[in-house]
C-alpha positions as CSV (number, residue, x, y, z in Angstrom):
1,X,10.1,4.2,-25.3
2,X,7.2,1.7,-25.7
3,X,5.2,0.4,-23.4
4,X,7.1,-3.0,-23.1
5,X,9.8,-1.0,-22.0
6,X,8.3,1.1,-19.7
7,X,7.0,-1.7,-18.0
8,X,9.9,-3.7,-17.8
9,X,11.7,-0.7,-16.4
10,X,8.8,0.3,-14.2
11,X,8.7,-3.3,-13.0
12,X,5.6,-3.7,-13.5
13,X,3.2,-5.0,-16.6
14,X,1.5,-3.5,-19.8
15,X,-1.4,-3.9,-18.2
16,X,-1.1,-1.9,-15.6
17,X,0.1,0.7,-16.9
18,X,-3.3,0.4,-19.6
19,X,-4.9,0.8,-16.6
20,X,-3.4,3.9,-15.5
21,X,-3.7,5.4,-18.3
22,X,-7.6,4.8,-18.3
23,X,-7.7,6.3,-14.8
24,X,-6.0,9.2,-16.3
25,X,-2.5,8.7,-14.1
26,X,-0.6,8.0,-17.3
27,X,-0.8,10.0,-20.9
28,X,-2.1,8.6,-23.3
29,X,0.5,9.8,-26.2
30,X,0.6,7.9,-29.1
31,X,3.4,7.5,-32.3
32,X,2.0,8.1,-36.0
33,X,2.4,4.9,-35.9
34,X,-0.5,3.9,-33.3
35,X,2.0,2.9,-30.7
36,X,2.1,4.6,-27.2
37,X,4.8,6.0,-26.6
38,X,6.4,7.7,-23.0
39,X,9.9,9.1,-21.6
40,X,12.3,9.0,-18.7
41,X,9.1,11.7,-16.9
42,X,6.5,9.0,-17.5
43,X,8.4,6.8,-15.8
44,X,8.9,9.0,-13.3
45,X,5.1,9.0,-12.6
46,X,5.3,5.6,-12.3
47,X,8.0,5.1,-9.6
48,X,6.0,7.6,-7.6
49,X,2.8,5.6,-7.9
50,X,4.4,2.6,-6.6
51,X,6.3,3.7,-4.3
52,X,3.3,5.5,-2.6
53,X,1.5,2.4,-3.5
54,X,4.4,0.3,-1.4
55,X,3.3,2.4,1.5
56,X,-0.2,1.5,1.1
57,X,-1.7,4.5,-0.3
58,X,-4.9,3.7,-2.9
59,X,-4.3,4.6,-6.5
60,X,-6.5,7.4,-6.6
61,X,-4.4,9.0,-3.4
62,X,-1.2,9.0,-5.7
63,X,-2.6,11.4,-8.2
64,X,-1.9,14.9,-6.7
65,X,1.2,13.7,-6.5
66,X,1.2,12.5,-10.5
67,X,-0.5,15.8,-10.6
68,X,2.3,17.6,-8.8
69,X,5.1,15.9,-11.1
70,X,3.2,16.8,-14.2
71,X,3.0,20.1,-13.5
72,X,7.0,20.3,-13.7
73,X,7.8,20.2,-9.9
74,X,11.1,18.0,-9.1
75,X,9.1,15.8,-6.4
76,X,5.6,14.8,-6.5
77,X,5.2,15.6,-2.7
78,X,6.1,19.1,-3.2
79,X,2.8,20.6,-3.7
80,X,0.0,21.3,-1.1
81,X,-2.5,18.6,-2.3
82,X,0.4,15.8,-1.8
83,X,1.0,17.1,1.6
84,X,-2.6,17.0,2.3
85,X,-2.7,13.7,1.3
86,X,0.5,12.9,3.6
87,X,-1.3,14.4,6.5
88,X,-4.5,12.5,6.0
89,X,-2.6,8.7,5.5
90,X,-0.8,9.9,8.5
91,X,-4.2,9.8,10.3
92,X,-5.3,6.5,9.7
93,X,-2.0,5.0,10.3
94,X,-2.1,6.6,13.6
95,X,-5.8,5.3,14.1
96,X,-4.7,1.8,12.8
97,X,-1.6,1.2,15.7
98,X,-4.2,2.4,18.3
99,X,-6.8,0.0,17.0
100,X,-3.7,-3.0,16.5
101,X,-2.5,-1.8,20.4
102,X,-6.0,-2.3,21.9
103,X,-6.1,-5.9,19.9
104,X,-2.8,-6.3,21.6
105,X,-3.8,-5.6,25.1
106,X,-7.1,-7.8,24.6
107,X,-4.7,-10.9,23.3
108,X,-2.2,-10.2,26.0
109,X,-4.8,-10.5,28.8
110,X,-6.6,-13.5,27.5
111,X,-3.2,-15.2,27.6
112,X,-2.3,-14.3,31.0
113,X,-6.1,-15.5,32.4
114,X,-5.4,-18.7,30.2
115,X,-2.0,-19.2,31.9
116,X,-2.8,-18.4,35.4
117,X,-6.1,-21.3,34.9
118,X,-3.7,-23.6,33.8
119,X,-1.3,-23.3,36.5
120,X,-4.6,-23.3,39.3
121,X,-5.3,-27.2,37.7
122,X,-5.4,-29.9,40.0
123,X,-2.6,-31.7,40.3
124,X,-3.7,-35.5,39.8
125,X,-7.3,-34.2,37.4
126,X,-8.0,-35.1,34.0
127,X,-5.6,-33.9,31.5
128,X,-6.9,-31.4,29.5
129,X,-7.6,-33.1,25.8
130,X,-6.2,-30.1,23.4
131,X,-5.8,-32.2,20.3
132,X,-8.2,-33.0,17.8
133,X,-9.6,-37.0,17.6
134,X,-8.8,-39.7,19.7
């Protein structure tokens, strides 16, 4: 197929996967014609990139897995390097829900201090002016 097709099968545009192919995640196999031209394992590739790509991986963290389909395995994640890639996004997610949990707690007590002040106001006191102008 050409690289319309690809795309349009990949869902994604020509110009992506040009880029791909300039970072070496797509072949670069061309018709005597001048056209590129890839298969049903190209796309593949591609489904794999994206999907890893939908889980937030970089592009350059798919490419053991490209790697690992390339070299004829049924599943990009199959070989060691994808694993240790696995492991290592598995890290910073863990790191990120700690960070987002401390956040959390920070928020969650600044709004309990904010409500309890509220509640201490005088009754009868100025009312608080929360809105912008007048």
């Amino acid at each position: 197929m050409r690289i319309g097709e690809l795309a349009e099968r990949a869902g994604t545009t020509t110009r992506t996967l040009r880029y791909y192919e300039s970072r070496g995640l797509l072949p670069a196999r061309r018709a005597v014609n001048g056209y590129r031209t890839y298969d049903e394992d190209d796309l593949r590739l591609l489904q794999q990139i994206r999907t890893l790509q939908d889980f937030g991986f970089e592009l350059e963290e798919t490419r053991p897995f490209v790697n690992c389909l390339r070299a004829g395995h049924p599943a990009g994640d199959s070989c060691p390097a994808s694993l240790a890639v696995y492991r290592r996004k598995l890290g910073e997610l863990d790191s990120l829900i700690e960070q987002l949990q401390s956040v959390r707690a920070q928020v969650g007590a600044q709004l309990a201090r904010a409500e309890l002040e509220a509640a201490a106001e005088l009754p009868g006191g100025p009312e608080p002016r929360c809105e912008l102008g007048g």
